[in-house]
MARTI-537809 format. One line per 10 residues: number of its first residue (from 1); for each residue z, y, x of C-alpha. Coordinates in steps of 0.02 Angstrom, whole numbers, padded with zeros to 5 digits. Layout:
N
NUM> Z:Y:X; ...
//
This chain:
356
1> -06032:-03135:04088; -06114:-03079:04236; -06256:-02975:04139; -06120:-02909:04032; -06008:-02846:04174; -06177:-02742:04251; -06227:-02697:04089; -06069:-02596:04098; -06061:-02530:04266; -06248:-02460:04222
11> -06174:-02385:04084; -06022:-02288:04174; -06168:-02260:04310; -06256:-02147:04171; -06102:-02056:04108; -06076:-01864:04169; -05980:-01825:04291; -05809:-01726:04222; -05837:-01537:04289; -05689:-01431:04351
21> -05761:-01235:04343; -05700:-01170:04496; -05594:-01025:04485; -05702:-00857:04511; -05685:-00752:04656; -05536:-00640:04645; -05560:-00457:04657; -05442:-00299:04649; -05391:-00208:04482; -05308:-00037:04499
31> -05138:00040:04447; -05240:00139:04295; -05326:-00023:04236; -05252:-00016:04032; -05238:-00195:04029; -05059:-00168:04149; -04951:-00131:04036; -04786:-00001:04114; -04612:00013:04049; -04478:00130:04097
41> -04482:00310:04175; -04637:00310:04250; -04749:00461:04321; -04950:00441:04295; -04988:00603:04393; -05075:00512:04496; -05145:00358:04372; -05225:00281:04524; -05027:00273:04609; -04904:00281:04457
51> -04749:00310:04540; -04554:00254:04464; -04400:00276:04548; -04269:00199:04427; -04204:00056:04409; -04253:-00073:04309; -04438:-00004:04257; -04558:-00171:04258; -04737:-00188:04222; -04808:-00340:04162
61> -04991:-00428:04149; -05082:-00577:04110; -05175:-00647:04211; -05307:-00787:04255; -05333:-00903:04410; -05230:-00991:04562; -05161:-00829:04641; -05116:-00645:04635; -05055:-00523:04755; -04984:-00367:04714
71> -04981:-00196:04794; -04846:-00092:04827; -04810:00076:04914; -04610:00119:04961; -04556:00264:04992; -04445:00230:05136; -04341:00364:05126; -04244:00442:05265; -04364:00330:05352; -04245:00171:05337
81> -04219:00139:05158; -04303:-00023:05080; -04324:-00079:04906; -04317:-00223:04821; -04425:-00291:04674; -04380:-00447:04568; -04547:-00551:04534; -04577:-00675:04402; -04712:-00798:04376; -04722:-00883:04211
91> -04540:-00853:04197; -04519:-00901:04391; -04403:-00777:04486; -04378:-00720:04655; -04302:-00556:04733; -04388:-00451:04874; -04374:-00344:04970; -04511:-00229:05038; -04541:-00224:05223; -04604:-00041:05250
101> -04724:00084:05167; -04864:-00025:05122; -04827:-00190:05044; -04954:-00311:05006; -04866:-00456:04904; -04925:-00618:04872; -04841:-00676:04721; -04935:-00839:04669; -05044:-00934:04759; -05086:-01128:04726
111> -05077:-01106:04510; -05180:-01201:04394; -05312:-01101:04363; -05263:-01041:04178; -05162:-00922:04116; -05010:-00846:04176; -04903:-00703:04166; -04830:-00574:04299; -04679:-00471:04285; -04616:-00371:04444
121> -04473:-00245:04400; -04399:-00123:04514; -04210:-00187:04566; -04150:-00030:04673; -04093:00149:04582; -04179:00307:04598; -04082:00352:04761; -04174:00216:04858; -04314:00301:04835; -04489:00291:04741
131> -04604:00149:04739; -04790:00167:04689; -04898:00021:04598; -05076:00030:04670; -05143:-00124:04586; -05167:-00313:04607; -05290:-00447:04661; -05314:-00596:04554; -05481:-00693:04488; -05468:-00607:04315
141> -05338:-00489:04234; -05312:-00526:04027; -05241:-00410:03904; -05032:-00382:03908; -04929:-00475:03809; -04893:-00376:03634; -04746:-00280:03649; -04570:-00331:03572; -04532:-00236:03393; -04372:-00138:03484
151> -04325:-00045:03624; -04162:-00008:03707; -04097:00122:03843; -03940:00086:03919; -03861:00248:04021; -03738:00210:04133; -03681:00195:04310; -03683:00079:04466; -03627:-00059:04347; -03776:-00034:04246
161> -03897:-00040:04401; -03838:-00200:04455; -03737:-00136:04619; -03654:-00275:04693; -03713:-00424:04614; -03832:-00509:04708; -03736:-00567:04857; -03860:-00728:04882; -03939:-00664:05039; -03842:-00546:05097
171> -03645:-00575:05071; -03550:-00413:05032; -03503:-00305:05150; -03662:-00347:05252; -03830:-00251:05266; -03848:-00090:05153; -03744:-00023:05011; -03866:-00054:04901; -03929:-00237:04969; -03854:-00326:04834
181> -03933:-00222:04693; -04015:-00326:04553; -04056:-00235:04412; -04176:-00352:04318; -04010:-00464:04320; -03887:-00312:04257; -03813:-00345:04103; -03949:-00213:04008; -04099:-00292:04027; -04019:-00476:03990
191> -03951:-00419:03844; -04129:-00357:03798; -04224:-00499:03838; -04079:-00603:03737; -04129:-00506:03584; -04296:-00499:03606; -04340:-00285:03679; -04383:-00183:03794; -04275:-00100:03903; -04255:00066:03997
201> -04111:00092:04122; -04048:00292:04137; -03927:00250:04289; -03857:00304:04463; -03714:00233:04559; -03559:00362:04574; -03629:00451:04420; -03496:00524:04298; -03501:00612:04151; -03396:00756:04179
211> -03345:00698:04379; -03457:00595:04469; -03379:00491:04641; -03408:00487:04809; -03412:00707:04819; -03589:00677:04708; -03637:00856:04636; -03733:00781:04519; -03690:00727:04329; -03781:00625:04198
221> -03805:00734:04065; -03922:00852:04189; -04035:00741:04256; -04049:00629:04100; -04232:00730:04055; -04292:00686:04227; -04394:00530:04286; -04339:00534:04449; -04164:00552:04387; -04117:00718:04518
231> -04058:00858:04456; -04211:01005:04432; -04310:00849:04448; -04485:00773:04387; -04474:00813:04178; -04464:00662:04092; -04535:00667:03902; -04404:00583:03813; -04557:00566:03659; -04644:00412:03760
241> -04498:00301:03745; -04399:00315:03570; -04272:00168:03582; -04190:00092:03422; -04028:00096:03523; -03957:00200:03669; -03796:00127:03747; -03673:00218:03842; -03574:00159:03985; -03489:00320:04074
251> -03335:00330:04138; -03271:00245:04275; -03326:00381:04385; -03225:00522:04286; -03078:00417:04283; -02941:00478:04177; -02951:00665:04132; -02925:00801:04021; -02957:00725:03851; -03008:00876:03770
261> -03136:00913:03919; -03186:00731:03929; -03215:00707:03737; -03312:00872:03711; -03418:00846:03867; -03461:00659:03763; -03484:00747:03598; -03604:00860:03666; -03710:00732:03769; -03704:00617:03602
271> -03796:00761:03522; -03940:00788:03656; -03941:00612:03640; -03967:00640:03421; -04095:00778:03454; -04212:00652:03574; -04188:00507:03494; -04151:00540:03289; -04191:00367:03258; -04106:00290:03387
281> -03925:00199:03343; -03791:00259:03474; -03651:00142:03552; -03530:00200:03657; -03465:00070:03792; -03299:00054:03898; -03343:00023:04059; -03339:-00159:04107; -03240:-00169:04283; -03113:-00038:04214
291> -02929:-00051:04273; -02786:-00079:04140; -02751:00107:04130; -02924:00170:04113; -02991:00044:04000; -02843:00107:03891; -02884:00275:03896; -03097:00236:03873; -03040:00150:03717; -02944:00313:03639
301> -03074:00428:03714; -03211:00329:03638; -03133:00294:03452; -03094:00502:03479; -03281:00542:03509; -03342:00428:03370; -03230:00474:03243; -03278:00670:03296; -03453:00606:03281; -03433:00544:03118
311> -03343:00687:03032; -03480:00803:03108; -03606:00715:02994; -03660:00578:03129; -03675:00414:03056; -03779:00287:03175; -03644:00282:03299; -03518:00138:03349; -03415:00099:03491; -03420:-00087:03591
321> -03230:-00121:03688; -03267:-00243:03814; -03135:-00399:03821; -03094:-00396:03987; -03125:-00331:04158; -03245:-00399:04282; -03231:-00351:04448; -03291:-00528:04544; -03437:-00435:04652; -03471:-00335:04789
331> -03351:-00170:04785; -03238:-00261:04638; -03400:-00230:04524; -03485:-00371:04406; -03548:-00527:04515; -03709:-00603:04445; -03610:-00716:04346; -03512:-00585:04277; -03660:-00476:04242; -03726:-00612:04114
341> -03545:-00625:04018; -03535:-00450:04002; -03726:-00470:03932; -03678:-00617:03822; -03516:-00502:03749; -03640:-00355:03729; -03787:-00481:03667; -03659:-00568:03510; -03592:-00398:03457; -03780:-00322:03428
351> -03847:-00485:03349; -03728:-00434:03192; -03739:-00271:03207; -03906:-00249:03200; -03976:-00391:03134; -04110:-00424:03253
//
């Protein structure tokens, strides 16, 4: 028994020793490497610094080994303002925010050293300011993800940028106006990642289509060709991003007005929308955290302008009423909670619709 129990040990003795490849050395890839892929309004004048100021643009990449940081540059405008990002790791999320101009952020660290994939997305509007993507450090960047088989753009307002709804670490009424922004949780992107697309947010707080809040000059339809969303601002070619469906959510800025002025103002942005996008289906939205009274009005505006649509020869055009009113967050807007439900309503009414 003896000579059979060393016979054995021997025989482990001989064996190979298992070997763990140790991950290689990371090293830095930059903004214009084509294996990060970009989505949203973003402007490559610069490839080496591709600079976005809307909400809701993300980039994404695969990559391989234990850690990655991630460089950032922030704008800081007026010198105070501070965006935040929302980061995910393999489908792990966290919000940040950035801490001045030049961010370095480290956004996994301790991973098994295999595969895993990155998505940071921008969670403040255009009027917090620019961020810039200089690259990333990790042990070795893979190619993106394929990209999903539809896109969507949802125009809107401050509902549409997630104002308000992230009141987890700072409560309302605390910090900045915009401190509570999430747009990555906004009810346009979850209804896109419910149904499988991208997504491109055309949004500002306050904005109106024919009276914007808050003594704001500006209106939607004349800064949607822009990437930094200002009026006279950056061009944005509306060719690099042809969505299969463009929502509408304006509004509850204007408030109740002249019908006539309100509905022919709608017709005519409808139609820039037609001669950008001639593919694209168009839905026109209530607003979600409307009052009695205006959601009442919204809903004969909207069957007004889609009907007018439709006897002017327009016929990939609908309108969505939402069921209710959801005013649970910061500023009686959509609370995170709220944000998904009015994603779920959106979400159920496109899966018949379209069909995806």
């Amino acid at each position: 028994m003896k000579n059979i129990m060393l016979a054995s040990l021997l025989t482990l003795a001989a064996l190979p020793l298992p070997s763990y490849a140790a991950a290689p050395k990371p090293r830095f890839f930059a903004a214009d490497n084509p294996r990060i892929q970009y989505t949203g309004r973003v402007d490559f004048s610069d490839a080496k610094k591709p600079r976005f100021w809307a909400p809701g643009v993300y980039l994404t990449v695969r990559f391989r080994g234990p850690s990655c940081t991630v460089q950032l540059t922030d704008e800081v405008l007026y010198g105070k303002s501070h965006n935040y990002v929302h980061v995910l790791v393999d489908g792990q999320e966290s919000r940040r925010r950035l801490a001045g101009p030049t961010n370095t952020l480290v956004v996994a660290e301790g991973l098994p050293n295999t595969d895993h994939t990155l998505v940071i997305c921008k969670d403040t509007e255009a009027g917090i300011g620019y961020l810039e993507f200089t690259g990333l450090t990790c042990a070795q960047l893979l190619p993106p993800p394929p990209r999903p088989s539809h896109k969507i753009e949802f125009i809107g307002n401050s509902i549409t940028c997630g104002y308000g709804a992230d009141a987890s670490a700072i409560a309302c009424g605390q910090g900045t106006w915009y401190d509570q922004h999430s747009a990555y949780q906004a009810y346009g992107p979850r209804t896109a990642r419910a149904l499988g697309a991208e997504w491109q947010l055309t949004a500002e707080s306050g904005i109106g289509l024919i009276h914007s809040c808050c003594d704001k000059p500006n209106l939607m339809p004349q800064e949607f060709a822009t990437t930094d969303l200002k009026v006279g601002g950056r061009p944005w070619d509306t060719s690099r991003y042809q969505p299969d469906l463009v929502t509408v959510c304006l509004g509850q800025n204007d408030g109740v007005q002249d019908s006539v002025q309100f509905c022919s103002a709608y017709l005519s942005f409808l139609k820039t929308l037609r001669a950008d996008y001639p593919r694209a289906r168009l839905l026109c939205l209530t607003s979600p955290m409307a009052d009695a009274r205006l959601t009442a009005v919204m809903r004969r505006y909207l069957t007004g302008v889609v009907a007018a649509a439709q006897a002017g020869g327009e016929k990939n055009i609908d309108k969505f009423f939402f069921a209710r009113s959801y005013n649970a967050g910061c500023g009686a807007h959509p609370s995170l909670a709220e944000q998904e439900l009015i994603g779920n309503e959106l979400t159920a009414y496109l899966k018949k619709s379209l069909n995806w």
